[in-house]
C-alpha positions in Angstrom: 24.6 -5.3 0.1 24.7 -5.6 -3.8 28.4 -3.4 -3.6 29.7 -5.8 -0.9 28.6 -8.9 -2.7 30.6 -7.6 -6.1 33.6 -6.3 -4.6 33.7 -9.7 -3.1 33.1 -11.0 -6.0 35.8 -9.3 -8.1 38.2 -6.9 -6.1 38.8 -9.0 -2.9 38.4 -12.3 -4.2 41.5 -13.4 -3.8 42.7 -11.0 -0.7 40.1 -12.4 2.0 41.0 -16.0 3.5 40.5 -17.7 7.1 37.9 -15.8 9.8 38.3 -12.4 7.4 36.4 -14.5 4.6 33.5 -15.8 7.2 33.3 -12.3 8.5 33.1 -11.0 5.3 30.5 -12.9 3.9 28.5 -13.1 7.0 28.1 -9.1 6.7 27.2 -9.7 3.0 24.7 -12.1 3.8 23.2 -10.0 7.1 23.3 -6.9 4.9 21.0 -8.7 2.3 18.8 -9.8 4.7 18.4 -6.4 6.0 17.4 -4.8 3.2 14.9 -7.7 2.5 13.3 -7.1 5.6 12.9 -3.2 4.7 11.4 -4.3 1.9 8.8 -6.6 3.2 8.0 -3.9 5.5 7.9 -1.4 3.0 5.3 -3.6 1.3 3.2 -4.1 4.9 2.7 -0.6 5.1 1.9 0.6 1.3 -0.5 -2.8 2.0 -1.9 -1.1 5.0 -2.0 2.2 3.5 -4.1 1.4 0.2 -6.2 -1.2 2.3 -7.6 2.1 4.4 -7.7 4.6 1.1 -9.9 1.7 -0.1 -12.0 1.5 2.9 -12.3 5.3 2.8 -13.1 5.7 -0.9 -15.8 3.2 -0.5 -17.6 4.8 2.5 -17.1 8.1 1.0 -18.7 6.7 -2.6 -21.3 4.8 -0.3 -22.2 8.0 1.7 -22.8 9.7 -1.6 -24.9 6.9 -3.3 -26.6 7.1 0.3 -27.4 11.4 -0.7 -27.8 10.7 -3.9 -30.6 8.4 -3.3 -32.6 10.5 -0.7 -32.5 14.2 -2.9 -33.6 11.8 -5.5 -36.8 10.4 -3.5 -37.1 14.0 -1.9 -37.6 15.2 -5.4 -39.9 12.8 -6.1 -42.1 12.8 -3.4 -42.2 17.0 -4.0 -42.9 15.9 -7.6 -46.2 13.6 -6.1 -47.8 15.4 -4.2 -47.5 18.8 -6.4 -49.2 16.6 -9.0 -51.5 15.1 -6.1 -52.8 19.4 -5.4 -53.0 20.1 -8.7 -55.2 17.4 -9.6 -57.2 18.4 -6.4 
């Protein structure tokens, strides 16, 4: 799109007249809005894409927290009631 929008720009300025010049610029112009629609999905999906690494980096961090927090109570609750027999 940006090589057809130069050349008619500079190089066939002056060499495209009548339907050739509505033909021309309508391929300039449908080329452009191509490649802005590529874009825009290109977006959607990197959008999509880090909206579900996100998702799974916070379940996976969750789930851990989650493991964390029960070794941690295991531990103590070994720790309790090793204190509780000794004191028996």
């Amino acid at each position: 799109a940006v090589f057809l929008i130069l050349g008619g720009q500079t190089w066939w300025k002056d060499n495209i007249s009548g339907l050739g010049f509505i033909i021309y610029w309508g391929a300039c112009f449908l080329c452009a809005v191509l490649a802005a629609v590529c874009a825009l999905l290109d977006l959607s999906t990197i959008r999509r894409e880090t909206r579900i690494e996100h998702r799974k980096l916070f379940h996976e961090t969750l789930e851990k927290i989650q493991v964390s927090a029960v070794e941690s109570k295991s531990k103590n609750d070994d720790a309790d009631s090793s204190t509780a027999s000794s004191e028996s």
